[in-house]
N, C-alpha and C positions, 0 to 999 in steps of 0.2 A: 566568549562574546556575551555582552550585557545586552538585555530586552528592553523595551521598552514598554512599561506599562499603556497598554490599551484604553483609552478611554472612549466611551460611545454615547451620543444621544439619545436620548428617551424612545426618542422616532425609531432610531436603529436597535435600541432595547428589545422593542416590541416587536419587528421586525425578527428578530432573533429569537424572541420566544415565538411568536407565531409560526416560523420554520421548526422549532423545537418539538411542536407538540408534530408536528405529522410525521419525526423520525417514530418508528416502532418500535414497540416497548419490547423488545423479543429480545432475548438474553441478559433477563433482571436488569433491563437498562443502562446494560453497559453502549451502547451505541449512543447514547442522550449525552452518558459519563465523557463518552470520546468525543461528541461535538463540542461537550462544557470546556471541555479542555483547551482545544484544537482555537477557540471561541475566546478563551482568556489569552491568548499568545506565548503561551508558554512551555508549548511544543508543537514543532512543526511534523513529527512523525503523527500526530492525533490530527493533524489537519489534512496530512495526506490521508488516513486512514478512513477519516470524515467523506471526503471529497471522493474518493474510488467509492465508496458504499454505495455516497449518496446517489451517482452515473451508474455504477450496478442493481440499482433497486433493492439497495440494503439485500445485498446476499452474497458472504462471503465465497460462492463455489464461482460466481461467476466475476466476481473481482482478482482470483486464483486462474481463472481460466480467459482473459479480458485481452483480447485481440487488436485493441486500439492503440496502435505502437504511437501512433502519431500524437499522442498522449505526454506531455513532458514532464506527466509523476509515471506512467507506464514503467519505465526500468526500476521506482523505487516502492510501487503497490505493495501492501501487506498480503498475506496469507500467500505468500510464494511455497512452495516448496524450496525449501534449502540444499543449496547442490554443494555434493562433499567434495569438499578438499581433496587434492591428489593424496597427502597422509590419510585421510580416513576412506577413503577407497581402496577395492580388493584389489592385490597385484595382477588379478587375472583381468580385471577393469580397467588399469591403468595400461595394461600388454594391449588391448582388445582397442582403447583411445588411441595409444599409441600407434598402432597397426593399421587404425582407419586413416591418419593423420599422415601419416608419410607414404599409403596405397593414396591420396588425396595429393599427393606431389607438396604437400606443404600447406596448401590452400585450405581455410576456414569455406564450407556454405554458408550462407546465410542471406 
């Protein structure tokens, strides 16, 4: 799928940089790097990644730990923990899922 290049008004320029400067310079400005990004349209994972910071107070532990299901980037937030594949987990982990899953009559919590 083709993008389409963004264009913006001067008004909306400045608007953009004056939100830019109150992101924080804290990890050699990659947080600036990821709104420039997210800001040209030419990735939507830098826009999500933007947008969780920016509702976390720019702090990755709490965009990882970020309780607002009702959120609809929630299921695609960065700094997830990566959950393993049935091939890269222990057989004794996949015995131990398995075992809760059918003592559970079939049925998912959630």
């Amino acid at each position: 799928m083709r993008r389409r290049e963004i264009h913006y008004t001067d008004a909306q320029r400045q608007q953009m940089m004056d939100w830019r400067r109150q992101i924080p310079a804290k990890h050699n400005e990659s947080y600036r790097r990821t709104y420039d990004k997210a800001m040209s349209g030419k990735s939507l994972r830098a826009a999500t990644k933007s947008n969780c910071l920016n509702c976390m107070g720019w702090d990755k532990k709490e965009v990882r730990n970020c309780d607002i299901l009702s959120c609809s980037l929630w299921p695609y937030r960065p700094y997830q923990e990566r959950v393993k594949s049935a091939t890269e987990r222990s057989p004794e982990s996949n015995a131990e899922t398995n075992g809760l899953f059918a003592a559970s009559g079939g049925q998912v919590n959630g």
